[in-house]
C-alpha positions in Angstrom: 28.3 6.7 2.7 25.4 6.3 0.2 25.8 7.7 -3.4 22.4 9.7 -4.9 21.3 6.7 -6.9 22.1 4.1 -4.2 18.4 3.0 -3.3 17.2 -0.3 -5.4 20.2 -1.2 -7.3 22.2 1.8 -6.9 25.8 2.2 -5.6 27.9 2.7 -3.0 30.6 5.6 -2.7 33.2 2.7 -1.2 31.9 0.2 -3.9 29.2 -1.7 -4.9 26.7 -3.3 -2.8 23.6 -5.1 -2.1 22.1 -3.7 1.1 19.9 -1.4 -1.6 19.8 -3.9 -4.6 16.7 -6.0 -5.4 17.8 -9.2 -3.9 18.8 -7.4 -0.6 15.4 -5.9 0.1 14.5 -8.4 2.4 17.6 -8.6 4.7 16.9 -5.0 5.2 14.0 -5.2 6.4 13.2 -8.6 7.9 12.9 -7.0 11.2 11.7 -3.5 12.2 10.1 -2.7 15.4 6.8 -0.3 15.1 5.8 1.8 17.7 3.7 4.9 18.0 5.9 7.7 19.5 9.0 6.6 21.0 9.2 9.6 22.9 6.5 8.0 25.0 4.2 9.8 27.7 1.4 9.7 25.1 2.6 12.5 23.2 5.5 13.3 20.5 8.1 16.2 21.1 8.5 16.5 17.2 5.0 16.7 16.5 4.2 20.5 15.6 0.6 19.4 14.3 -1.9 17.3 15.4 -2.9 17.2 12.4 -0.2 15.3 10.7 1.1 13.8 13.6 -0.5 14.3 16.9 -1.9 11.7 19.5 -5.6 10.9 19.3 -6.8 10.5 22.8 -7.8 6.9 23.5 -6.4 5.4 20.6 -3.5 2.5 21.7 -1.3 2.2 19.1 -0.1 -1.4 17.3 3.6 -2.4 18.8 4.0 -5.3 17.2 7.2 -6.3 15.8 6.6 -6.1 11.4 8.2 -8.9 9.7 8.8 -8.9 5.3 8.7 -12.7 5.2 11.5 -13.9 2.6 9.0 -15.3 -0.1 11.1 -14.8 -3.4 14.3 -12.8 -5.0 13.3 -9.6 -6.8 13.2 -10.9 -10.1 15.2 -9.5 -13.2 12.8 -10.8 -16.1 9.2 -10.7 -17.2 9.2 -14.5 -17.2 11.0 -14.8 -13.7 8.2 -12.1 -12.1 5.1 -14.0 -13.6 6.7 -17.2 -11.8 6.6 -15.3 -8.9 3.1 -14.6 -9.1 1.5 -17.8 -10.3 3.6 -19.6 -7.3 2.7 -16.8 -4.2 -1.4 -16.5 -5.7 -2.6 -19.5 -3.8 -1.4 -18.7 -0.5 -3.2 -15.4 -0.4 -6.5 -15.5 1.8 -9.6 -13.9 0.9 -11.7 -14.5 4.0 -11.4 -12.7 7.4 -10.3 -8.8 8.4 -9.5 -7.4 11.4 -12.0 -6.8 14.3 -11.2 -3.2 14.7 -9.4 -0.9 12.0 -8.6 2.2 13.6 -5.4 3.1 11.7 -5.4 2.7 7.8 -2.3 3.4 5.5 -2.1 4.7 2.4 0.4 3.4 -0.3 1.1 5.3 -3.3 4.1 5.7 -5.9 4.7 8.5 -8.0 7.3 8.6 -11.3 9.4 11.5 -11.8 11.4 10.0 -14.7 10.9 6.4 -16.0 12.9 4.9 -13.9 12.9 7.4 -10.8 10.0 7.3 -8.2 8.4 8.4 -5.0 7.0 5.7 -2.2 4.9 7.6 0.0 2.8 6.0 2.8 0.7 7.8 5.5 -1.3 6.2 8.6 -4.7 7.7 8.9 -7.0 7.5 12.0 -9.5 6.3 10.8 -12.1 8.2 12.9 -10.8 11.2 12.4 -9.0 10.6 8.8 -6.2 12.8 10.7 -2.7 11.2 9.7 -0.7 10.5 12.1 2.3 8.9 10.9 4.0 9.0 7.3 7.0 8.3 5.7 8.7 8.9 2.0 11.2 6.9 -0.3 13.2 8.1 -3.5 14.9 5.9 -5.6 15.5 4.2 -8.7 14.1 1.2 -10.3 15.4 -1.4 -13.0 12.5 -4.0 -13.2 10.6 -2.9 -16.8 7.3 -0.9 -16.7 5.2 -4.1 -18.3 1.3 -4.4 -17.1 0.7 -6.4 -14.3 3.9 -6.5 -12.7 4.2 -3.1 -11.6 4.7 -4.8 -8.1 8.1 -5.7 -9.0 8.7 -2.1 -9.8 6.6 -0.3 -6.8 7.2 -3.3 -3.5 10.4 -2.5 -2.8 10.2 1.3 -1.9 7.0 0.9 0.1 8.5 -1.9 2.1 10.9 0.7 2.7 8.6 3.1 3.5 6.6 0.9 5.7 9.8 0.3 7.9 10.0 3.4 8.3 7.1 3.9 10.1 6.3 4.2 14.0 2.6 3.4 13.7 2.0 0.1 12.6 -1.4 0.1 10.6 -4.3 -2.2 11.1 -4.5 -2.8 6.9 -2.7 -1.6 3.8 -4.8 0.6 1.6 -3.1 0.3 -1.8 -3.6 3.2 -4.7 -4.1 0.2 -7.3 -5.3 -3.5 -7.6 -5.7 -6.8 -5.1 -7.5 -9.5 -6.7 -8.6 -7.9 -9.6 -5.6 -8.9 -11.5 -4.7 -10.6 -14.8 -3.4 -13.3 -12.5 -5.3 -12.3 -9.3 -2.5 -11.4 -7.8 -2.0 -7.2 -7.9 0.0 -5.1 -5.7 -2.2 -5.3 -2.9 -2.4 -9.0 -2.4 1.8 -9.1 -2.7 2.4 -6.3 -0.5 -0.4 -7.8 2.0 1.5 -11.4 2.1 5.1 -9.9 2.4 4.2 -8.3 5.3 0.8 -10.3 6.7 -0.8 -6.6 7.3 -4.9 -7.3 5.9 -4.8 -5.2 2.7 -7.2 -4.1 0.5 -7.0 -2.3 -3.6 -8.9 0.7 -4.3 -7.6 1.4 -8.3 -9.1 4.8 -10.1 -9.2 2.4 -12.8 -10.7 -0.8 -14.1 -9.3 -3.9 -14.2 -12.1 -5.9 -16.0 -15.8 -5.4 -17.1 -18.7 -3.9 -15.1 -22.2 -2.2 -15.5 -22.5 1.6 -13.8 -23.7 1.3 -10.5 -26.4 3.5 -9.2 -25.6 7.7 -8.9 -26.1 7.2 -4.5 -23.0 6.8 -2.4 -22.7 3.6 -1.9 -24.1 2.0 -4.7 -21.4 -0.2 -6.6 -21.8 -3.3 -8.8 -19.8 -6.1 -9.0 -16.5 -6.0 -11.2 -15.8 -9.2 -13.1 -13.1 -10.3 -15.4 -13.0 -14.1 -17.2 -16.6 -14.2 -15.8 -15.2 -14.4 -12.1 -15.8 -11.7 -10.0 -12.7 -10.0 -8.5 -13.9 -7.0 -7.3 -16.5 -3.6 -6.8 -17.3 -0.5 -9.0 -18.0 1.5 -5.7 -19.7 5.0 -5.7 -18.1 6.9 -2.9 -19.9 10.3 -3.7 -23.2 10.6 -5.2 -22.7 11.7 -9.2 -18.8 11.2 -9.4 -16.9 8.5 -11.0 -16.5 5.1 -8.9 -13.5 3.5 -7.6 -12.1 0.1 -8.2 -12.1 -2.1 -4.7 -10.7 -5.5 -4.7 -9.2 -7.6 -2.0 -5.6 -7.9 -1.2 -5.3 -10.5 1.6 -6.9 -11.5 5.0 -9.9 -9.4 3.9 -13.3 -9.7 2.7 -14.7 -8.0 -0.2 -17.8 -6.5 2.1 -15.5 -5.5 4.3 -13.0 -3.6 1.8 -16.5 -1.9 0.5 -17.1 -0.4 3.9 -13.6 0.7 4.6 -13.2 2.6 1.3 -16.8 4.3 2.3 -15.4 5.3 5.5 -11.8 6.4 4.4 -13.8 8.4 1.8 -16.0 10.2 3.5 -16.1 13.3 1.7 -14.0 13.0 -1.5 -13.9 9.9 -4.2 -10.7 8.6 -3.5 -10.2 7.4 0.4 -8.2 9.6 2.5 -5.1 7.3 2.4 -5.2 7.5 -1.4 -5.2 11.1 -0.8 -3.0 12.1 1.4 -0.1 9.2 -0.1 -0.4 10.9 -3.4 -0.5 15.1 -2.1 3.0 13.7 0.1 4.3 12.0 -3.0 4.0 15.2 -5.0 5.0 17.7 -2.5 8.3 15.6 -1.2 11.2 16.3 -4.3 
């Protein structure tokens, strides 16, 4: 039986373990089976909305078998983490996406103390921005809060979360950065080579320098940091503040652009963005 604090380093009533702890992450969750509805018959018996979790006629979902390749411990130091990052940047792609996104998630974390969070992660149809699958994690955390390594802090509940999913989505929609990263390496380019899902950042923030782009929807200019250009001050609503897009891996930067544009089809921040963050908040 699991104690209240057992999740990332917690304990166990009949001792302590490491099936939660930050070095056991991975044997937890090497492999997990997605599927959309195991009821089957194209419908789901626990479904009492279609809005937040009903089929969408025509839409096959992903069954592939998810895999969180074993890449690195979870570090316990600043030092330790940054190795991590310099050694795992180069084998992040930044070419290629996937022919058809139909199904986006949204990943988002929310802190209720400095060390207690919230993962929450929802799958959103993409042409309907109805979500159809989502899934919640509380825990604890003992990495540091230190900029640019809040991966170290935020990874391990979402992978959680992500396993326990039964829609696998076509790319990871991070609340936060990809490439536009001290070290070009954010959340959304670790989260998109642990698991190989295309993944793409869309921060409220910036991370670097960039002029305002035009007042249309649509408009953006390019973000740049060291002189290198890492990402997209995107307008998603004419008049309101842009968002941040950056590439996490097996993406393109054009192609991140149009996603965000379609995820956020009526509000700044893209539906995954939304929906993560109203679950996160709603879930104590």
């Amino acid at each position: 039986m699991l104690g209240e604090n057992a999740l990332f380093g917690g304990y166990k009533q009949s001792g302590n373990g490491r099936e939660f702890g930050r070095f056991g992450i991975e044997e937890f969750l090497e492999i997990k089976s997605m599927q959309r509805c195991p009821r089957g018959r194209g419908s789901c018996a626990s479904c009492s909305s279609p809005k937040t979790h009903g089929p969408v006629p025509g839409l096959a979902y992903d069954r592939r078998v998810i895999r969180v390749r074993d890449l690195h411990p979870w570090p316990s130091t600043e030092a330790e983490a940054v190795a991590i990052q310099e050694r795992l940047r180069p084998l992040v792609r930044f070419d290629g996406e996937p022919a058809e996104v139909r199904t986006a998630a949204g990943l988002d974390v929310a802190y209720r103390e400095s060390d207690q969070l919230v993962a929450a992660v929802t799958v959103v149809e993409v042409a309907t921005l109805s979500v159809v699958d989502s899934a919640v994690v509380r825990g604890l955390t003992d990495f540091p809060y230190i900029p640019g390594l809040f991966a170290f802090r935020e990874a391990p509940p979402l992978l959680e979360a992500l396993s326990r999913l039964s829609v696998v989505p076509d790319v990871l929609v991070c609340d936060g950065q990809g490439l536009a990263h001290p070290r070009r390496f954010g959340l959304a380019c670790h989260l998109g080579l642990l698991t190989e899902i295309p993944s793409i950042g869309v921060g409220k923030t910036a991370m670097g320098r960039y002029e305002p782009p035009g007042e249309e929807r649509g408009e953006w200019a390019p973000l740049r940091m060291d002189d290198e250009v890492v990402g997209r001050a995107l307008r998603t609503q004419r008049g309101v503040k842009p968002v941040f897009v950056s590439v996490g891996h097996r993406y393109t930067l054009d192609g991140a652009r149009d996603l965000t544009l379609r995820l956020a089809a009526k509000y700044r921040l893209p539906e995954t963005t939304r929906t993560a963050d109203h679950l996160g908040r709603t879930r104590d």
